[in-house]
Each structure stands twice: as structure tokens, then as C-alpha cells.
N, C-alpha and C positions, 0 to 999 in steps of 0.2 A: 122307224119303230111306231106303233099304232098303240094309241095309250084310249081308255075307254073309261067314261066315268057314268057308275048309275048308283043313284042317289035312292038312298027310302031311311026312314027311322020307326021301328016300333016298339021299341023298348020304352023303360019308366021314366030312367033318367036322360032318354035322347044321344045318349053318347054313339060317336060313330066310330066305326073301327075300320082300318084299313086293310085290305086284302090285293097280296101283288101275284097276280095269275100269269102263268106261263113261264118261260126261259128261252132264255137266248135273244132271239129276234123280236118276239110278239111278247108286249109287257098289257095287261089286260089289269084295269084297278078297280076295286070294286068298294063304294065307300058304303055301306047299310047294312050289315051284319050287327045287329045292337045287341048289347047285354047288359044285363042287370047284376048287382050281387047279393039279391032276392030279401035283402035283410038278414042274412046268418052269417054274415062274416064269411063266406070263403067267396076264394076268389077264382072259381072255377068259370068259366062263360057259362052267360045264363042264370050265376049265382049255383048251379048243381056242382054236381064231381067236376076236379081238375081233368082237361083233357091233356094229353100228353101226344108229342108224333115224336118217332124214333125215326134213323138215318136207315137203319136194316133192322131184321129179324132178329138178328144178335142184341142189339141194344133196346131192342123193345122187352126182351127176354128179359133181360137185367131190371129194365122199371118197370116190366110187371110185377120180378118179385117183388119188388121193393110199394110198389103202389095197392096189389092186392084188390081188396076188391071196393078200394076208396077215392078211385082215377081209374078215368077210361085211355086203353094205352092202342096209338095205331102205327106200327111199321109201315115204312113206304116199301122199302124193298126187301119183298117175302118171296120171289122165285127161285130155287137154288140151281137154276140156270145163269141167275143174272149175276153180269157182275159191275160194283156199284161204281166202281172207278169210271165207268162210262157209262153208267145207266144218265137217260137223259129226260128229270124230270117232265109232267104235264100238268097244264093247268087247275087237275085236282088234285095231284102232289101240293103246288104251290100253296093254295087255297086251305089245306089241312094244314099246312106249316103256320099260314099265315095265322090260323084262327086257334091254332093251339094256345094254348098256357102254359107248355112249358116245352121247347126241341131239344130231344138228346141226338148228339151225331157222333161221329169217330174223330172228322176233323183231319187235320196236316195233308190236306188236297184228296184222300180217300172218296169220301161224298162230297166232292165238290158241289155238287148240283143244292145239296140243301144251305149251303155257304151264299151262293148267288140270290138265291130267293128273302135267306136272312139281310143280305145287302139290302134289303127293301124295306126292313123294319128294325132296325138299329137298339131300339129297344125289350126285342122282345128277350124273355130269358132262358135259358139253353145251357146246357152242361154239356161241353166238350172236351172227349177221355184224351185226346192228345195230349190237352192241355195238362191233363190229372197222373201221366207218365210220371213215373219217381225218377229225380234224377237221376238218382245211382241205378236204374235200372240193366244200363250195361253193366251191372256189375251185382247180381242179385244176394250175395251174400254181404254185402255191406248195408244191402236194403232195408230201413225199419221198417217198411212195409211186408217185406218178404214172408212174413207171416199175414194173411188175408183175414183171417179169424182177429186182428185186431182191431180196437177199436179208433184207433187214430187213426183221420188221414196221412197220405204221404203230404208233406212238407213242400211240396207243388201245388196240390190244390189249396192250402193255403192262399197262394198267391194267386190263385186265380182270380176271375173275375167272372161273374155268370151273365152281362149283357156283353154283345158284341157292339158296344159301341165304344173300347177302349182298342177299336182296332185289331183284334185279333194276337195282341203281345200279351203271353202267359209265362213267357220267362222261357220258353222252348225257342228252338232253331227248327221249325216243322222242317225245313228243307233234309234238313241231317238225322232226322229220324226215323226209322222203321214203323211206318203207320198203322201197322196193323196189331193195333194195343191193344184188342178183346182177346189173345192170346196172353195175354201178360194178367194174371193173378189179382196182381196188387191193383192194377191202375180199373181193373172191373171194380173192384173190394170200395176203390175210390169214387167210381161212378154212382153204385149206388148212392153212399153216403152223402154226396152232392146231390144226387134226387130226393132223398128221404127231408134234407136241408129245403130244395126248391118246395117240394110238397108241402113240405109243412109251414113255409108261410104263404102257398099256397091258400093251404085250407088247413090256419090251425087245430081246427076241433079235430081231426086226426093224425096230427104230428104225431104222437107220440107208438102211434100203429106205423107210422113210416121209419120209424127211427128203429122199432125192432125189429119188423121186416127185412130192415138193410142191416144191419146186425144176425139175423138167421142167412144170409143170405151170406155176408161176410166169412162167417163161419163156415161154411157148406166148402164153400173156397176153400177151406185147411185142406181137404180130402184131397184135391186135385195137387196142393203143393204139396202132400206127401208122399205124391206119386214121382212127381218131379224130383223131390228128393233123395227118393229112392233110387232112381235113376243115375242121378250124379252119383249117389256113391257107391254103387254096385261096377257102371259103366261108364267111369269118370274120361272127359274127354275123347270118345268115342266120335268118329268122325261118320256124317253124314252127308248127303246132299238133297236141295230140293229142287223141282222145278219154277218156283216162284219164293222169294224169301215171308211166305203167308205166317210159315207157323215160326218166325225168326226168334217171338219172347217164350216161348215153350220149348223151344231148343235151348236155349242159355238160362233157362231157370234149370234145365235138366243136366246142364251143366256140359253141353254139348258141343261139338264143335263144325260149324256150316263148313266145309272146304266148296263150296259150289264157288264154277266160276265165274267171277260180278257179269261179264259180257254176257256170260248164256242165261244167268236167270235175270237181267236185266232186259234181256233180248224177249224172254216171253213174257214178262209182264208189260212190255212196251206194245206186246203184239207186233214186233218184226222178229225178221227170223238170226236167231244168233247169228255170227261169226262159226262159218264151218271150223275152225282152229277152237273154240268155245266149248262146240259140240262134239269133235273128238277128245277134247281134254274130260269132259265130261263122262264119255261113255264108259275110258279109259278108265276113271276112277272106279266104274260102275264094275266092267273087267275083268281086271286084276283085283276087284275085292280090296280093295284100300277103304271102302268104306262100308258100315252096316246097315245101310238103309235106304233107301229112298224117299223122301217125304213129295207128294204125288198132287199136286194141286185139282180135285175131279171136277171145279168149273171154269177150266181155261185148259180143254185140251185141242190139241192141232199135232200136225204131222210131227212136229219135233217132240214135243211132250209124250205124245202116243210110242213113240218110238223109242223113248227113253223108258219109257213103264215095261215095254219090250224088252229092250236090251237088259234091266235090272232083272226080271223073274227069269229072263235067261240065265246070266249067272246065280243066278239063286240070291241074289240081294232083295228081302224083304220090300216092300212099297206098302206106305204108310198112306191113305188118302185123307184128303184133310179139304177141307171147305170156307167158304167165304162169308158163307150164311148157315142160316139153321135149314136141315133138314126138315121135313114134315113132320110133324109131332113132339120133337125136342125142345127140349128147353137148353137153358145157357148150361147149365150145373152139368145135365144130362151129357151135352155136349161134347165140353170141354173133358170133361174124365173121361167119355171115348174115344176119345185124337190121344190123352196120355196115356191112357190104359193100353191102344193098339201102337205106340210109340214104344212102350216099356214092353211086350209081346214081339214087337219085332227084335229089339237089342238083345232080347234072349235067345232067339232063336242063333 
């Protein structure tokens, strides 16, 4: 490993900051990035606006609402080709992580990449939605959160902790979790209100713009869970399947039921290829119409996926596409009500 040290200070009070560049193999450290906190009380680098790096596009979406136009906010991964399970930071990834003021990620091995680079500064502070899942989320009608327009967090982020230097124990079993918690209502609702929190002691002189921000933004979320709502009780227990379990928390707020089988969508999101026994049990369900949908993952396709999208509009079973990132131009709200709204259009059909 090649470790690199360059020294400068120009800031008022001299303070030096650490910057850990690269991954994996080449660890590149960079000590002279100085900042001031210019005399106004915030604590943004440089003493100006809080800077903010998001893990994806998705959760950049969420602190912008919430940040507005009082923090500068930058995703790392904005391609909707990419996908972040393997995307493989670079040293200007690292370096925007390192020098932020505050990383929001997804977390439970999702963005790994920005997990490794945080392993380099233990202190910095970060809001990760993992961590902010409501327990009862297997089970969304028991959920006080279940309504997103609330203003309480879930009872998880409570316990959280916003440095990763308590080890990454937030009272979850990341192993046993369905990671992909920007589908899930509640735990967005709670993301913001953990940013609106970091922002504002941030840069008190506008806490109270953060706190309503994540409040309009809370609220906006009602509309998406009463789509979901709708859906359970129109189309209670309707059985579906996906090619990757992506949109797992939007299925079971909708009150849905995944029959996919674990080999085959564990087989495409592994990137090998199912179990032939997987993928006829699969097609089979597609078939004989046992199920009303397809939910169609459109940045991880390959021959088996392709061919499942196939065999579904063959029998006439709807295909639902759904993403990993934002789209060009969308926002989170934008989003999310279009994955429900084309969820709840299919089931009617």
C-alpha cells in the first residue's frame, strides 16, 4: 500500500484536516485542506454553507429537499446505468467524502465503497437510512411511522448514533435486512429528519429552515403512502414477482406478496446466473398467470432478466420497471409516486 503525505496550511486558525484518497489498494493522504469557521458560527468548511456528499442520486434527492438552498449537496453515484453495489469509488469520490461536513449513505453493505473510505475518519458525521429502518417495518401496519407526514421519528433512529465511530451497531442485523430502504416511506421520512438535525447544528442560523423543509418533505411522503394504501386494500395480497428483491419495502407497504424464488433473485443480484430449476419455477409462475406482475429491475439486465421481461408480456403479465437511482431530472417525491403509481396501474390491469 502507498501512503503519501503533503503538507500546506492556509487557513486562520492552522487547523489541518485529513483527506483519505482512493480505495482498495492505493490509500493516498492528504493533510492541508484548512478551514476556518469565518466567525458566524456555522460549521460548514471554510466557515460558508454546510457541504453535504450523498451515497447515490437517491439520497442526495432527500438532502436537497431538506437542505434547500442553505447546503451545498453532491451525489457520488448519479449514472442510472450504475449500479452502486459495485460501483468502485476514486480518489475524487474519496476526497469529496473526506472533506464533507456531513455523508448521508444507504449503508447494510449497499454502498460499501463509501463505508471504506468513512473507515478513514471515524469521526466524521453521517446519517445512515439503514440504520433509520423502523423496526416493525416487516410489518407496516403496526408501524408508528407508517404514516411519513409524521412528525416523530421511528423509534430506531432514536438509537442511533450519527459518528461511525461506535462501530457501525445501530441496533439492526444489516446481514438480515433488505437494504434497499429508499423504497420504504418511513425510513426516507426519517432520513430527512436526521439531516435537518445534522444541518442544524451544523449551521444553527438556519436550523429552523431545515427542520421545516424535512417536515414539507415528510408530508409530500403521505401521497406516496396513500397510494400504497390503496393498493393493499383494493388488491390485498396479490402475488407478484421481481427480478431482483429492489422494490422489497414498496411491495409490503402495498401489502403485497413477493412469491419470487430466493435462488433466482438472489442469483441476479449476485450477478451469476440462477439455478435452471429457479428460472423455470419462475417463468412458470409468469405462465400460468399465478401472478399480477413483474417488477423489472432496468439497471441490471442480462440474458436471464431479458428473457424474463420476455416471457412476462408474452403472457400478458404486466412489468413494472423500477430503478436503483434517480432518473435524469427526478426528484425522490417525483420518483417514488412513479414506481407506485405504475405498480398500482399494473394490478388493475
Amino acid at each position: 500500500m502507498t501512503s503519501i503525505s503533503v503538507w500546506g496550511c492556509g487557513s486562520v486558525n492552522g487547523r489541518l484536516r485529513v483527506a483519505v484518497l482512493g480505495a482498495l489498494a492505493t490509500s493516498v493522504l492528504v493533510l492541508g485542506g484548512c478551514s476556518s469557521d469565518g466567525g458566524d458560527g456555522r460549521g460548514g468548511a471554510g466557515g460558508g454553507r454546510p457541504e453535504v456528499v450523498a451515497s447515490t442520486n437517491v439520497w442526495g434527492s432527500v438532502v436537497s429537499a431538506v437542505a434547500g438552498p442553505d447546503a451545498d449537496v453532491t451525489s457520488i453515484v448519479t449514472d442510472p446505468a450504475a449500479d452502486p453495489h459495485s460501483y468502485e469509488s476514486s480518489p475524487a469520490d474519496a476526497a469529496a467524502v473526506i472533506d464533507a461536513d456531513l455523508v448521508v449513505f444507504n449503508g447494510g453493505g449497499y454502498d460499501e465503497f463509501v463505508e471504506k473510505i468513512l473507515a478513514g475518519d471515524p469521526g466524521k458525521p453521517t446519517v445512515e437510512a439503514v440504520a433509520l429502518l423502523p423496526d416493525s417495518a416487516s410489518d407496516p401496519s403496526t408501524d408508528p411511522a407508517s404514516d411519513p407526514a409524521s412528525e416523530s421519528a421511528p423509534e430506531s433512529a432514536e438509537r442511533d448514533e450519527h459518528s461511525h465511530g461506535d462501530g457501525h451497531d445501530h441496533g439492526h442485523d444489516h446481514g438480515s435486512v433488505n437494504e434497499h430502504v429508499w423504497y420504504d416511506v418511513a425510513t426516507a421520512g426519517a432520513v430527512a429528519d436526521r439531516v435537518a438535525t445534522e444541518l442544524g447544528t451544523l449551521d444553527p442560523a438556519n436550523a429552523d429552515g431545515y427542520r421545516e423543509r424535512a417536515a414539507t418533505f415528510r408530508a409530500q411522503l403521505g401521497a406516496i403512502n396513500a397510494i400504497t394504501t390503496r393498493i393493499a386494500t383494493e388488491h390485498p395480497g396479490a402475488r407478484v414477482v421481481q427480478t431482483e428483491p429492489i422494490a422489497h419495502y414498496l411491495l409490503l407497504r402495498a401489502g403485497l406478496t413477493d412469491v419470487t424464488p430466493p435462488e433466482f433473485s438472489n442469483g441476479v443480484e449476485n450477478e451469476t446466473d440462477p439455478p435452471p430449476a429457479a428460472i423455470a419455477a419462475t417463468r412458470d409462475l409468469l405462465t400460468s398467470h399465478t401472478v399480477r406482475a413483474l417488477v423489472w429491475n432496468t439497471q441490471t439486465q442480462d440474458r436471464v432478466t431479458e428473457d424474463m421481461r420476455a416471457v412476462a408480456t408474452g403472457a400478458g403479465v404486466p412489468v413494472v420497471e423500477v430503478t436503483e437511482t434517480l432518473p435524469a431530472g427526478d426528484d425522490y417525491i417525483a420518483w417514488l409516486t412513479a414506481n407506485a403509481t405504475s405498480l398500482e396501474t399494473a394490478l388493475a390491469q
